[in-house]
VEXSEVEX-747649 format. One record per residue (C-alpha): residue number from 1; x, y, z. Coordinates in nm, 4 decimals, padded with zeros to 6 digits. Example, Ala and Ser with C-alpha at 12.3 -4.5 7.8 and 13.67 -1.06 7.14 Angstrom:
<recs>
+-----+----------+----------+----------+
|   k |        X |        Y |        Z |
+-----+----------+----------+----------+
|   1 |  01.2300 | -00.4500 |  00.7800 |
|   2 |  01.3670 | -00.1060 |  00.7140 |
+-----+----------+----------+----------+
</recs>
This chain:
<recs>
+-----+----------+----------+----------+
|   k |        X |        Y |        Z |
+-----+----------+----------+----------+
|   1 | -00.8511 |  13.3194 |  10.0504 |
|   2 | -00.5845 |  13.5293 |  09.8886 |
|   3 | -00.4696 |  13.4213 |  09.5537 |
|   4 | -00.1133 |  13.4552 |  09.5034 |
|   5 |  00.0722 |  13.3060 |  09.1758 |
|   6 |  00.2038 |  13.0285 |  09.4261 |
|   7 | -00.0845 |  12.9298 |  09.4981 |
|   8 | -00.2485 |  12.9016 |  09.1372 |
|   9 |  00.0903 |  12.6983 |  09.0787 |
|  10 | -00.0081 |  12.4461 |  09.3496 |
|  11 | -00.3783 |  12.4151 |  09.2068 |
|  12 | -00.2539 |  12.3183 |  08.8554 |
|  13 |  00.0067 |  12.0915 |  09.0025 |
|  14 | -00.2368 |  11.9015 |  09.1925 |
|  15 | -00.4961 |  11.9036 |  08.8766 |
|  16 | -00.2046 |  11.7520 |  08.6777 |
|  17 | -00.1341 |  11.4916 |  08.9414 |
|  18 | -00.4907 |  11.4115 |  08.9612 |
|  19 | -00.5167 |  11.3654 |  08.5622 |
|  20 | -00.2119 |  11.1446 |  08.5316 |
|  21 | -00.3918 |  10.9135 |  08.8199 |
|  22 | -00.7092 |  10.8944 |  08.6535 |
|  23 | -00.5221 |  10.7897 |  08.2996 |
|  24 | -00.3186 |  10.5823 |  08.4652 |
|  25 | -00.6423 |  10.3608 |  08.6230 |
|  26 | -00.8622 |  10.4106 |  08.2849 |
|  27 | -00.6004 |  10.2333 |  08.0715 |
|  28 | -00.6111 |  09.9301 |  08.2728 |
|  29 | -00.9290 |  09.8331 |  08.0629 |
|  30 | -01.1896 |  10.0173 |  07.8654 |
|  31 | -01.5401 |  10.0372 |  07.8283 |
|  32 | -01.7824 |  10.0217 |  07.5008 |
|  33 | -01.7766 |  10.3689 |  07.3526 |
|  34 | -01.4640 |  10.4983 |  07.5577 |
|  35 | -01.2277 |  10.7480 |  07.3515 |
|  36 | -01.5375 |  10.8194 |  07.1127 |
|  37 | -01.4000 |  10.6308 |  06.8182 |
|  38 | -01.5956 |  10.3293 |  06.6964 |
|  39 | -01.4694 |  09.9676 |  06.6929 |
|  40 | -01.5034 |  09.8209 |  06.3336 |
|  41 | -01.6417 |  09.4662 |  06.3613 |
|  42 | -01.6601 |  09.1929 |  06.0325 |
|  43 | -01.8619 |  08.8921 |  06.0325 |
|  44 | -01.7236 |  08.6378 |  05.7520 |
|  45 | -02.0608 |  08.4213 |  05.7096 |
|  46 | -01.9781 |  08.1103 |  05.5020 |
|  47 | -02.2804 |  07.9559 |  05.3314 |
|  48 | -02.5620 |  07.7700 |  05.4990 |
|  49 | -02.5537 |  07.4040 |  05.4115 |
|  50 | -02.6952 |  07.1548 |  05.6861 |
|  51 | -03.0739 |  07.1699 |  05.5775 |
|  52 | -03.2754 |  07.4504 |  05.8118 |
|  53 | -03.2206 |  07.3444 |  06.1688 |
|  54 | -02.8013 |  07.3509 |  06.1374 |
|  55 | -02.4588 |  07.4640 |  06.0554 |
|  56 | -02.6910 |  07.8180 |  05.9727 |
|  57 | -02.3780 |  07.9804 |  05.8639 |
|  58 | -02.5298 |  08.2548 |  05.6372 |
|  59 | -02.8785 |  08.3121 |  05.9018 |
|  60 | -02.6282 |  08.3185 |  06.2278 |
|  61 | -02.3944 |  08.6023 |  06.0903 |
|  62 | -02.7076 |  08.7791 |  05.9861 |
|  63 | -02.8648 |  08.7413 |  06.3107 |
|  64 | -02.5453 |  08.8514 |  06.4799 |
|  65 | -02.4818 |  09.1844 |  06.3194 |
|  66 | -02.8310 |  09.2678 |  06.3775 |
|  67 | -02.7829 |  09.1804 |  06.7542 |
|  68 | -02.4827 |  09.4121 |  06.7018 |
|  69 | -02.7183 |  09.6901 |  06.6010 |
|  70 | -02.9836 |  09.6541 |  06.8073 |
|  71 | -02.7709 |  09.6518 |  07.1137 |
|  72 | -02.7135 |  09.9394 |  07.3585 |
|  73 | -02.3796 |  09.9728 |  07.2788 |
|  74 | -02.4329 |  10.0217 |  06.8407 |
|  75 | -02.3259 |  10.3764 |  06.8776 |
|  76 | -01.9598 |  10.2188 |  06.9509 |
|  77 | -01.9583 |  09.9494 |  06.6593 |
|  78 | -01.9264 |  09.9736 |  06.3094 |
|  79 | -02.0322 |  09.6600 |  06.1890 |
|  80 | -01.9837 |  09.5166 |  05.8537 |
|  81 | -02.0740 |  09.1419 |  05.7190 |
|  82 | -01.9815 |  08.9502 |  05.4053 |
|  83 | -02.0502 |  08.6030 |  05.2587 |
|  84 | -01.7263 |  08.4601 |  05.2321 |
|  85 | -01.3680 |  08.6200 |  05.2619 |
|  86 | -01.4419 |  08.9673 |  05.1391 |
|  87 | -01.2746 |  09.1296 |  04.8178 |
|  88 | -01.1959 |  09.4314 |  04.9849 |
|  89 | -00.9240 |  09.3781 |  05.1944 |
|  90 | -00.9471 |  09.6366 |  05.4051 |
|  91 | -01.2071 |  09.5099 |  05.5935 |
|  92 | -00.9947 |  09.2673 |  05.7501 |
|  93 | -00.7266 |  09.5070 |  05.7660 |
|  94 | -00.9085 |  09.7840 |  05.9398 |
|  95 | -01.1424 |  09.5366 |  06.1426 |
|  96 | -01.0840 |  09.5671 |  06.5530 |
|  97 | -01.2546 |  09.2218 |  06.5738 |
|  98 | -01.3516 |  08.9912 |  06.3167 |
|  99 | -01.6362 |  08.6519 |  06.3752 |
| 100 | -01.6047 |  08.3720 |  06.1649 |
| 101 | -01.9241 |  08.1629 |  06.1378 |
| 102 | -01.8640 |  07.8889 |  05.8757 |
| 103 | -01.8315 |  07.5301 |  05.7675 |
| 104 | -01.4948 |  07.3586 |  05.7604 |
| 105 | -01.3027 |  07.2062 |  05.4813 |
| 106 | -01.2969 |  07.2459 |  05.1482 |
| 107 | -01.6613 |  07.5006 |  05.2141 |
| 108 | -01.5079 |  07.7012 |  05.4742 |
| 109 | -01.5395 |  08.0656 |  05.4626 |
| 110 | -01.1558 |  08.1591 |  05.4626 |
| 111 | -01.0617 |  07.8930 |  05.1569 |
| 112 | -00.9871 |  07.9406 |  04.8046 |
| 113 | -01.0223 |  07.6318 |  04.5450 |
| 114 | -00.7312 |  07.8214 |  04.3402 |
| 115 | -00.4965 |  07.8671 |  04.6465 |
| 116 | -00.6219 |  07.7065 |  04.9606 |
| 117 | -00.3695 |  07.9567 |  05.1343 |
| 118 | -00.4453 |  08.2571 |  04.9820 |
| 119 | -00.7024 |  08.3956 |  05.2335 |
| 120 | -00.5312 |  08.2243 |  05.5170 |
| 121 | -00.2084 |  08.3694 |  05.4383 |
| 122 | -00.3651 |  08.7361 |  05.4254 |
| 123 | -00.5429 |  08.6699 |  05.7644 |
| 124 | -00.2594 |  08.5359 |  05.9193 |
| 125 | -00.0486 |  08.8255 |  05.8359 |
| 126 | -00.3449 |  09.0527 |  06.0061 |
| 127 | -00.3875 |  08.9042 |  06.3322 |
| 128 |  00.0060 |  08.9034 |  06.3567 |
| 129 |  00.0750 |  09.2241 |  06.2971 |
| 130 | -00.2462 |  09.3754 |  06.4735 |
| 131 | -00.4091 |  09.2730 |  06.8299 |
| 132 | -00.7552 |  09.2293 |  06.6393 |
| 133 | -01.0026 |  09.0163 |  06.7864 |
| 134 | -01.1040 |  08.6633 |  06.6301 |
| 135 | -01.3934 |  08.4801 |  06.7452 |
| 136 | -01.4124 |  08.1145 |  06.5273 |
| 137 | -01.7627 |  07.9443 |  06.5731 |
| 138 | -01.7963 |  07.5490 |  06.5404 |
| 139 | -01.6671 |  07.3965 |  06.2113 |
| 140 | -01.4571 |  07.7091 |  06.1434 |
| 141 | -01.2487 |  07.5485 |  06.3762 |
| 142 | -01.1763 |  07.3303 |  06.1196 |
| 143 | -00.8781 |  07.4908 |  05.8796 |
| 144 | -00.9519 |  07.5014 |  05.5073 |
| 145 | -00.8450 |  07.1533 |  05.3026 |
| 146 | -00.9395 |  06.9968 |  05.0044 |
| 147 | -01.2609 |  06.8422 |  05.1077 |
| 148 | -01.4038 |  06.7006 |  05.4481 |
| 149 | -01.1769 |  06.4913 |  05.6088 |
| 150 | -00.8801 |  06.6200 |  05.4219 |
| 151 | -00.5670 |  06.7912 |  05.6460 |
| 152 | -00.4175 |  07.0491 |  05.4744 |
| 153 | -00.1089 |  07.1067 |  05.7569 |
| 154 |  00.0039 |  07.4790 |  05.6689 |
| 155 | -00.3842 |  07.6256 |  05.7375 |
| 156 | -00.4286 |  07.3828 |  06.0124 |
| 157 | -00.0892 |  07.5353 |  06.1514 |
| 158 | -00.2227 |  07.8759 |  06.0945 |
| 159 | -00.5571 |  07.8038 |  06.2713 |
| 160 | -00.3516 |  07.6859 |  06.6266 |
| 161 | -00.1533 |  08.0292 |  06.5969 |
| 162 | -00.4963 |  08.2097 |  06.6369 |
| 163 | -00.6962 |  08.0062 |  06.8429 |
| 164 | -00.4566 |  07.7321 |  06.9931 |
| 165 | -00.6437 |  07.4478 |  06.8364 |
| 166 | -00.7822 |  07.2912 |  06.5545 |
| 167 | -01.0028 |  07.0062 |  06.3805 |
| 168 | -00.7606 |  06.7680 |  06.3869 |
| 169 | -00.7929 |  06.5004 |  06.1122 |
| 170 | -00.6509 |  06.1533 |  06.0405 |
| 171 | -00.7168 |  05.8802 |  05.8199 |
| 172 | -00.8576 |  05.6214 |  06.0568 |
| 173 | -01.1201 |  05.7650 |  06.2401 |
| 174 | -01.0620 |  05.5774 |  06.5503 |
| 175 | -00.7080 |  05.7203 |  06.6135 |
| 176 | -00.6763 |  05.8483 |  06.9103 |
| 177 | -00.5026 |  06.1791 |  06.7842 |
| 178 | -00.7905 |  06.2671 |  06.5748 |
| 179 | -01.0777 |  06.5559 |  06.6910 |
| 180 | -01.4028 |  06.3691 |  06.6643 |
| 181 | -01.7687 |  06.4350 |  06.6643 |
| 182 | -02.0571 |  06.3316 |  06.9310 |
| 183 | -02.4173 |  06.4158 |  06.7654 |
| 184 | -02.6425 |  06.4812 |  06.9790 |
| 185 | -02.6000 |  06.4693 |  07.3640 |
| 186 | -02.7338 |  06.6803 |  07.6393 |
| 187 | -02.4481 |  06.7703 |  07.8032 |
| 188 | -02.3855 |  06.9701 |  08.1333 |
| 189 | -02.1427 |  07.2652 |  08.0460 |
| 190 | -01.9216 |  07.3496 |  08.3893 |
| 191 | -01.8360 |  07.6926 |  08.3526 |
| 192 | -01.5192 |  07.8698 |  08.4835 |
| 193 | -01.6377 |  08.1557 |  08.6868 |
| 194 | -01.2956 |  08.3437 |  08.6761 |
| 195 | -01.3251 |  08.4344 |  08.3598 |
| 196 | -01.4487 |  08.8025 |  08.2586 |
| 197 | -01.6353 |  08.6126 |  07.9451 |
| 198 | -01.8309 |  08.4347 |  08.2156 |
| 199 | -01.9519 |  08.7318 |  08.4252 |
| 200 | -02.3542 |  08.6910 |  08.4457 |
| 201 | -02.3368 |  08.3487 |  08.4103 |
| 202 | -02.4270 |  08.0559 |  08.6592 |
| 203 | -02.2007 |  07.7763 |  08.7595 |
| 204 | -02.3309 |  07.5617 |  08.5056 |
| 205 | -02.5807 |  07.4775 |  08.2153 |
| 206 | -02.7017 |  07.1992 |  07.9999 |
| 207 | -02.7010 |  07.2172 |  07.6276 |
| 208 | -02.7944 |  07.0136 |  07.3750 |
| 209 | -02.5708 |  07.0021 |  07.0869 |
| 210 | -02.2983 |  06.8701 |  06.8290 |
| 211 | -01.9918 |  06.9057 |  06.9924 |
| 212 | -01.6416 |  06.8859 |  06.8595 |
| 213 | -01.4266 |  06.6648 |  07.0798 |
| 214 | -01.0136 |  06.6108 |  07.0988 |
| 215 | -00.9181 |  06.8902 |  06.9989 |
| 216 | -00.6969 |  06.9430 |  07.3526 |
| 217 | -00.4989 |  06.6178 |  07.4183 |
| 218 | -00.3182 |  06.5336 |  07.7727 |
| 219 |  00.0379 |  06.6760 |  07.8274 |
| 220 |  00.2587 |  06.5851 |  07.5744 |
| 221 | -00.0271 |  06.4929 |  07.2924 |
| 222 | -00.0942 |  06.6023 |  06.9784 |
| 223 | -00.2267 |  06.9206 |  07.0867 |
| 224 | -00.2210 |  06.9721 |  07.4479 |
| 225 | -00.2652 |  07.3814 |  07.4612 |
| 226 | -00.0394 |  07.6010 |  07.6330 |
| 227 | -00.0939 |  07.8629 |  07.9018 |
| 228 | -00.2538 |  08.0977 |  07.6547 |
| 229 | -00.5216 |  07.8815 |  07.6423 |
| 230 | -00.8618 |  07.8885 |  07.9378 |
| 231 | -01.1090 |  07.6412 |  07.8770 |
| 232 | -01.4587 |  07.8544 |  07.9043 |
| 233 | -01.7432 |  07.5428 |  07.9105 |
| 234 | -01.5745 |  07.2042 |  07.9733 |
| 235 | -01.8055 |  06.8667 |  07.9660 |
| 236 | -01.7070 |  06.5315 |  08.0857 |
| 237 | -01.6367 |  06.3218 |  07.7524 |
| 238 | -01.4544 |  06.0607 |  07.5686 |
| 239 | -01.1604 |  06.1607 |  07.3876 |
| 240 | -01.2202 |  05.9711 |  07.0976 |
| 241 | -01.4348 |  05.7154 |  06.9844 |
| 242 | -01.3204 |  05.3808 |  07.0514 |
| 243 | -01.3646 |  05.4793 |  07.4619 |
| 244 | -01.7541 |  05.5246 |  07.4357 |
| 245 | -01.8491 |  05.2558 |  07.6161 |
| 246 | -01.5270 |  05.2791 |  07.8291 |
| 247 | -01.6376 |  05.6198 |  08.1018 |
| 248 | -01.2890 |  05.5238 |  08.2914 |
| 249 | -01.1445 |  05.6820 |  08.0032 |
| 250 | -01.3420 |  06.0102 |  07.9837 |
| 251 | -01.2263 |  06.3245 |  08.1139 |
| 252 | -01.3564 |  06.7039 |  08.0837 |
| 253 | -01.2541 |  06.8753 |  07.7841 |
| 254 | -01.3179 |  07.2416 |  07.6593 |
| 255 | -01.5996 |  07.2965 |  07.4340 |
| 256 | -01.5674 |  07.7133 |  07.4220 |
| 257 | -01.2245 |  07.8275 |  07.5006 |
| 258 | -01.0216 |  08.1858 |  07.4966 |
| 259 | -00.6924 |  08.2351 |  07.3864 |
| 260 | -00.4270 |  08.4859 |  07.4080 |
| 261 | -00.1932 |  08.4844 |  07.1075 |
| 262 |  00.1847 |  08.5855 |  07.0967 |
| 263 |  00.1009 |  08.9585 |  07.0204 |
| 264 | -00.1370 |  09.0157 |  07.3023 |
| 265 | -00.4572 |  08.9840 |  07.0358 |
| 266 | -00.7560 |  08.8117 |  07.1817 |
| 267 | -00.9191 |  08.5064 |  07.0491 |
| 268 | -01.2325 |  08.2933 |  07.1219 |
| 269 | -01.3279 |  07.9371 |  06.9541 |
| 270 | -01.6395 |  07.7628 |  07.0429 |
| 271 | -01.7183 |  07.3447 |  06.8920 |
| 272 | -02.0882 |  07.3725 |  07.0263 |
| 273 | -02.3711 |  07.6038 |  06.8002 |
| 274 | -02.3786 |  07.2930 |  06.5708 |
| 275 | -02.7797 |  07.3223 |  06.6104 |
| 276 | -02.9530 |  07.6941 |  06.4998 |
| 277 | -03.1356 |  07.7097 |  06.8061 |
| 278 | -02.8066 |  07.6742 |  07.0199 |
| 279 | -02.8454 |  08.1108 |  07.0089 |
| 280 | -03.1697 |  08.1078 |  07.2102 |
| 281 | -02.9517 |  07.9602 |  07.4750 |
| 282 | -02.9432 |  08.2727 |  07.7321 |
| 283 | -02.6179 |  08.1091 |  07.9192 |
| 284 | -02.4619 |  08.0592 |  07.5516 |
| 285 | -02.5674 |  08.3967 |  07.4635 |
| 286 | -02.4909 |  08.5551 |  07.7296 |
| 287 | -02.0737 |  08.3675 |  07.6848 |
| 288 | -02.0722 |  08.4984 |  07.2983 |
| 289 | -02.2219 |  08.8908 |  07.3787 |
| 290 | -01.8971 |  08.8591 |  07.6730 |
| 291 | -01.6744 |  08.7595 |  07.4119 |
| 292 | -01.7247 |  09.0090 |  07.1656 |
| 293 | -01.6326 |  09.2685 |  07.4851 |
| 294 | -01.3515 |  09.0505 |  07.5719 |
| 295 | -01.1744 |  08.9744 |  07.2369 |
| 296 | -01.2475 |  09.3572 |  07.1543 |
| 297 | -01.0223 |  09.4522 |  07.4881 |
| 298 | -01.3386 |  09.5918 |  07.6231 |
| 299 | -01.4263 |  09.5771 |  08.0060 |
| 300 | -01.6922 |  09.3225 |  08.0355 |
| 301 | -01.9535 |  09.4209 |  08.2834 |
| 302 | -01.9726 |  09.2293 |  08.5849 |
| 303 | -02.3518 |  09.1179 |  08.5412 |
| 304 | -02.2326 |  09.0092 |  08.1777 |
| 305 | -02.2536 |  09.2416 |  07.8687 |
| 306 | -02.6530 |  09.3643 |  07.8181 |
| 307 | -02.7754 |  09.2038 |  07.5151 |
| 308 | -03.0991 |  09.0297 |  07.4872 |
| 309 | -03.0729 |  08.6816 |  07.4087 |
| 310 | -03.2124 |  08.6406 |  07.0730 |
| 311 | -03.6268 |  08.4818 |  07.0775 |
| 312 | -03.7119 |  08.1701 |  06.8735 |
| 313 | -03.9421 |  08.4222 |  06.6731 |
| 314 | -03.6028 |  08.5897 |  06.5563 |
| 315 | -03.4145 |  08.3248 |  06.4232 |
| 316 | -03.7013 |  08.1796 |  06.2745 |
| 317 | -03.7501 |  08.5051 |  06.0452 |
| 318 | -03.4438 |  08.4715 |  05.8571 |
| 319 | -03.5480 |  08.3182 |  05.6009 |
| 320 | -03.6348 |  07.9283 |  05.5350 |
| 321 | -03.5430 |  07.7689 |  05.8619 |
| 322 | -03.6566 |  07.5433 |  06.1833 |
| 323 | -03.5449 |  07.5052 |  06.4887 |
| 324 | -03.4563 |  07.1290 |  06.6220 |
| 325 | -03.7124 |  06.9062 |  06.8276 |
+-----+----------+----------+----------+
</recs>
């Protein structure tokens, strides 16, 4: 074949054509390590307070950045973890995803006895202005107050902007507009297959747990979601209370949900992991290694992101805990 300048002018043309194609079908979605710079992850652990089999605020962050590490994919995280809202403020500024494992309330990780706002305010301003991920596990879901069963109403507003729901409390505990709590069932968890966080998983599981209930109300209620919102693991349940006895009255509601805020960022909120052992779950494992891929913008793999679900013999070596008979 002769080369001519036309033809070397054809060859780059097509190589150019072929490069625009191939950019134009990678930016669709992204996989763990792609464009060689690593995504910065913070884990806010709040402090561990339920006795050793529960709310394991402090052990599960631990245990989660390790996971992190250990992972195939700890080339393409930087992962950083602090007890509490961290002084530095860069860490949430700079963080591409940031998991909040805490109690609720007046002990919750993001509160300050000075301001209860203070933190909130900063985060706030972070996930609005960036897409960063947020992943909020059980009473985290709760908003910072002035003690348990306290409703402070500009954090509780801040918490529905990030994860489109939130503990909800009132004064009488039987109202129907208040989130509740069911300790202990065994519940079977219907999962929604068409959900990238649920690749690798089965069509259900059961799980024994303290779950958070209420928290989305029918259309109209107090709280009733919006299209942002996918319920993940749904169980058939009262919606408050007073209908316990009553199963006419129970309908499935979301116990791990994703959400999509207003800027495109990516959140996750889960009411089960009440009970330490809850991350031996492989199913539950398997939903909270997807959604770190998820709310990071990462392609999750179809077979569900490979991380080993942690063994009983892990969690039991941080430090002076049980696991629940």
């Amino acid at each position: 074949m002769k080369i001519t300048p036309k033809s070397i002018s054809v060859f780059v043309l097509l190589v150019c054509c072929l490069g625009t194609i191939l950019v134009g079908v990678q930016s669709h979605g992204k996989s763990a390590g792609a464009g060689g710079e690593k995504k910065k992850i913070l884990v806010i652990r709040g402090a561990s307070t339920h006795g050793k089999d529960s709310h394991n605020n402090d052990e599960v962050g631990r245990l989660i950045v390790d996971k992190l590490e250990a992972s195939p994919y700890a080339d393409s995280f930087e992962v950083t973890t602090t007890l509490n809202y961290p002084k530095d403020l860069s860490l949430v500024e700079e963080a591409d995803l940031i998991i909040i494992s805490s109690d609720g309330g007046g002990r919750h990780a993001l509160g300050n006895k000075k301001e209860p706002g203070k933190h909130m305010r900063h985060l706030d301003g972070v996930l609005k202005k960036n897409k960063t991920g947020l992943i909020v596990i059980h009473w985290a879901t709760d908003a910072p107050s002035g003690g348990m069963g306290q409703l402070n109403a500009e954090n509780a507003g801040m918490m529905m902007d990030w994860i489109g729901a939130v503990y909800y409390w009132v004064k009488r505990g039987k109202d129907p507009a208040s989130s509740w709590t069911w300790k202990y069932p065994s519940l079977e968890l219907k999962v929604n297959q068409g959900h990238p966080i649920s690749n690798g998983l089965p069509e259900s599981f059961e799980l024994q747990d303290e779950y958070y209930f209420n928290f989305f109300t029918a259309e109209g209620g107090r709280n009733p979601g919006s299209e942002n919102v996918t319920f993940l693991h749904t169980a058939v349940a009262p919606s408050h209370r007073s209908d316990m006895d009553n199963k006419d009255n129970w309908r499935r509601q979301p116990v791990y949900w994703s959400f999509e805020r207003e800027n495109e960022g990516r959140s996750v909120a889960m009411t089960s992991a009440h009970f330490y052992r809850t991350w031996a779950n492989p199913h539950f494992f398997q939903t909270f290694a997807n959604s770190v891929f998820w709310t990071l913008g990462l392609d999750v793999p179809e077979n569900g992101v490979d991380m080993p679900t942690p063994t009983q013999e892990e969690l039991l070596s941080y430090g002076n805990v049980k696991l629940f008979k």
